[in-house]
N, C-alpha and C positions, 0 to 999 in steps of 0.2 A: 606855366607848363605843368603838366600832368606829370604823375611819379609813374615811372614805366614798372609793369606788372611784374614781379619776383618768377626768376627764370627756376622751373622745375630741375633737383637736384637731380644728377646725373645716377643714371639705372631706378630713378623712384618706381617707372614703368614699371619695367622687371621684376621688382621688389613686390610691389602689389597683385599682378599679376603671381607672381610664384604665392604669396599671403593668398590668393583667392582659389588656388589648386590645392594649397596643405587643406582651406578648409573643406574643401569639397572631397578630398581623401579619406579625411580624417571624419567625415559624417556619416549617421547611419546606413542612408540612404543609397553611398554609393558602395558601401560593404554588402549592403543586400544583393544591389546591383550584380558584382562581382561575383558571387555565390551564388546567382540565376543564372548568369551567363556561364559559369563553370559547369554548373550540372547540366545545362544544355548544350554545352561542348560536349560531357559526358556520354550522355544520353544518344547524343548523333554516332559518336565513334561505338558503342554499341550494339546499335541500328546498323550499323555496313556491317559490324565484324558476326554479327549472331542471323542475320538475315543472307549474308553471304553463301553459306553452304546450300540453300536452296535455288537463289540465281546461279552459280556455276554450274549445279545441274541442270540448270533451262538452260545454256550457254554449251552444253555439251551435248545436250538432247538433239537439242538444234543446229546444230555444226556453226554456231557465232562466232563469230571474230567478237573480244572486246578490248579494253582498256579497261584500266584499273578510276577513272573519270565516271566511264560510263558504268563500271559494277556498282560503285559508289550511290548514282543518279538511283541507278534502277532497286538498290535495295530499299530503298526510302517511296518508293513509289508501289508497293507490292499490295495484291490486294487483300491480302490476307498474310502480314508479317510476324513473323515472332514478336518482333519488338516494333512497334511502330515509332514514325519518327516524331519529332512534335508537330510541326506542322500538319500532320495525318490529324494527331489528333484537334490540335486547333480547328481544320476543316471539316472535321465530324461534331466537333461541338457546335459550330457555326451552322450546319446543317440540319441540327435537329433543337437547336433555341431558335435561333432569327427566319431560317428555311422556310420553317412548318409553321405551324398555327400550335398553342399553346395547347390546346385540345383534345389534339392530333396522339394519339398511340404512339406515335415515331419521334413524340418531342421530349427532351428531357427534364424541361419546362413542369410538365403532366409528371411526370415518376418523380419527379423532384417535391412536387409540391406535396403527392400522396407518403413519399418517406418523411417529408418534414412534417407532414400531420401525426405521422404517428411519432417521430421522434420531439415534436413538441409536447404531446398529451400526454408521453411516459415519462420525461422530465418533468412537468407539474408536479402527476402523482408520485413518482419517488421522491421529489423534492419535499412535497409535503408529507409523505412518511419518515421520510428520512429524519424531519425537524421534530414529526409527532415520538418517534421513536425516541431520539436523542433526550428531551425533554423525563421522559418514561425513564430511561436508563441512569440521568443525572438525579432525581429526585425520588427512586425506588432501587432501596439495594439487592430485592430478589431478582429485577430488569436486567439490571447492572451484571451482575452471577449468572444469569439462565440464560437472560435475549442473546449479549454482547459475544458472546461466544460462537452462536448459533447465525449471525449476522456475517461476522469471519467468516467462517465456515461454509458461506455460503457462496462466497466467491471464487473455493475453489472447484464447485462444478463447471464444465465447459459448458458454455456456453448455445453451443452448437448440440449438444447431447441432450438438452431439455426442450429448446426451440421448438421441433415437432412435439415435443410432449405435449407442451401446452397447446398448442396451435388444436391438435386432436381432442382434446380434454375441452377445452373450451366451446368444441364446434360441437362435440356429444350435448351439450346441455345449452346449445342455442348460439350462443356468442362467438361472430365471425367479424370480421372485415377490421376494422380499425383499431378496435379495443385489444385483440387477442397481442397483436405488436407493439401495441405500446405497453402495454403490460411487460412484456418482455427487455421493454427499452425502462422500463421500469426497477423491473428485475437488475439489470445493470445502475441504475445511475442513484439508486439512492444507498448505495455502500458510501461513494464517497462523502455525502451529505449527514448520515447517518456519525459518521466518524469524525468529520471535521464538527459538527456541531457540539457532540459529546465532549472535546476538544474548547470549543469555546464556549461552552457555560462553564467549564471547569475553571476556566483562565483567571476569572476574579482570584485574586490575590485573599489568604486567610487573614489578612487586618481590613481589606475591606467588606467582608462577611460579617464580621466582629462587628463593624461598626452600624451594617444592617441591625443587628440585634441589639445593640445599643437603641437605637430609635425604634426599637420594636415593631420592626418591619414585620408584615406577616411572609410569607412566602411567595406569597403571587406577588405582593408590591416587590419582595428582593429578585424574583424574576425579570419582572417587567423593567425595571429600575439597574440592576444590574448585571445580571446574565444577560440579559435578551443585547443590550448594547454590547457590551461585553464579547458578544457571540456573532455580532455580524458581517466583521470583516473576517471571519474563519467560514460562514456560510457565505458570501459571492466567491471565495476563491475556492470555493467545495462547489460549487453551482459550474463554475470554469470548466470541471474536470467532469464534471456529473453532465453537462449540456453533450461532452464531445463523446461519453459511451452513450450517450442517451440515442446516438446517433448512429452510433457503432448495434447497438440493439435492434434499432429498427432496421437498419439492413440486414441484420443473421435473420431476423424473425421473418423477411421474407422471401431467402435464397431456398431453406431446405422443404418449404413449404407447399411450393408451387402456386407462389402468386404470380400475376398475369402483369402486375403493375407495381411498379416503384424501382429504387435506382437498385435496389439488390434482385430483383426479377431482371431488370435491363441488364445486369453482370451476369446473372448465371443463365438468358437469353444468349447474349455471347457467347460463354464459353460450349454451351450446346454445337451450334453450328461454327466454332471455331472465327470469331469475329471480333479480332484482336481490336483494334481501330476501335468499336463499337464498347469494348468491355474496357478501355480506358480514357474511354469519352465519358463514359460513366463515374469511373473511379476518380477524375477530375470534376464531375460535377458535386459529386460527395464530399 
């Protein structure tokens, strides 16, 4: 005879199952979860309560019968809302990525890819000023005294105040279309690069400079040897911050401008003809 199989202890089910809900509460994943669905619970309530005051005036213009169902429906449906609802936007994104052809003036595809070129090519070169700077500033104490101040300093002009400046300044002397914005996305992202790197060549500890000079390191080998390592997890987490104004740049640099193309012409195209749906179709592709 065969030994009969060991009978499952009573409630193990339950036990396990409850063991497979803590861990799925207790994961990232569904914390995200819950903080998506809550702002778009947000976000809908509102959508009725801010879009409302214009249906009840269609509703009284027109002598309508409604329900508080059908106010609901109809504010999320408007074609031009204060606040659109997501779905609005979901179907304005979908209509102008997968809709249209990539090409197309109407896709966001096309202004998406014209702001990430300028917001890739002003993150480079601030990147690489940033690091040429910081270098300059850590191993020159009149840099350190004159530039670092002037660096500061620079961050508290808006943004939006020089934008045309340069855009005009640049076109006087030839240079238009790509360059004049990323220069600007420029302008923004190599502060934080500049600062964070200064930051990490300083970080070598004074006994292991010492002992550079001990083996009579020249300076480029205690560079290369020690700062430079030294300094490069302070430059990707400067690069982090410096990628997301770089980005923030290229869109000022083509709202006050009057460009015809990118996701900050497609926002301030919106807001012109009042094309709510349109201007956070955009704001979500950014």
């Amino acid at each position: 005879m065969t030994a009969s199989a060991p009978m499952a202890a009573p409630g193990a089910g339950s036990n396990a199952s409850t063991a497979a809900f803590r861990r799925v509460a207790e994961s990232k994943t569904f914390a995200i979860l819950v903080v998506v669905l809550a702002i778009i619970a947000i976000w809908y309530a509102f959508t009725v309560y801010l879009n409302a005051p214009w249906q009840l005036d269609t509703y009284r213009r027109d002598g309508q019968e409604w329900t508080a169902m059908q106010l609901a429906r109809d504010t999320m449906a408007q074609e031009r809302p204060v606040l659109p609802s997501p779905h609005q936007v979901v179907a304005e994104i979908w209509k102008t990525t997968v809709d249209v052809r990539p090409s197309s003036k109407r896709s966001l595809v096309y202004h998406g890819w014209i702001t990430l070129s300028s917001t890739l090519l002003g993150f480079v070169i601030g990147t690489a000023l940033g690091i040429l700077l910081a270098v300059s500033i850590v191993h020159n104490r009149a840099m350190d005294k004159s530039v670092m101040p002037w660096v500061i300093a620079s961050q508290t002009i808006p943004i939006l105040a020089i934008a045309p400046m340069i855009i005009v300044v640049l076109n006087a002397i030839g240079l238009s279309g790509l360059l004049p914005k990323a220069l600007i996305s420029t302008y923004l992202s190599f502060f934080p690069v500049v600062v964070g790197m200064v930051k990490g060549f300083r970080s070598p500890e004074a006994i292991q400079l010492d002992l550079m000079r001990t083996y009579n390191a020249s300076t480029s080998q205690t560079f290369w040897k020690l700062r430079w390592p030294s300094a490069l997890p302070y430059l990707f987490t400067s690069m982090k911050v410096a990628v997301a104004i770089s980005l923030v740049g290229a869109i000022v640099g083509e709202m006050p401008t009057g460009a015809v193309a990118g996701l900050g012409a497609r926002l301030l195209a919106g807001s012109y003809y009042g094309q709510t749906v349109q201007i956070w179709a955009a704001l979500f592709a950014a």
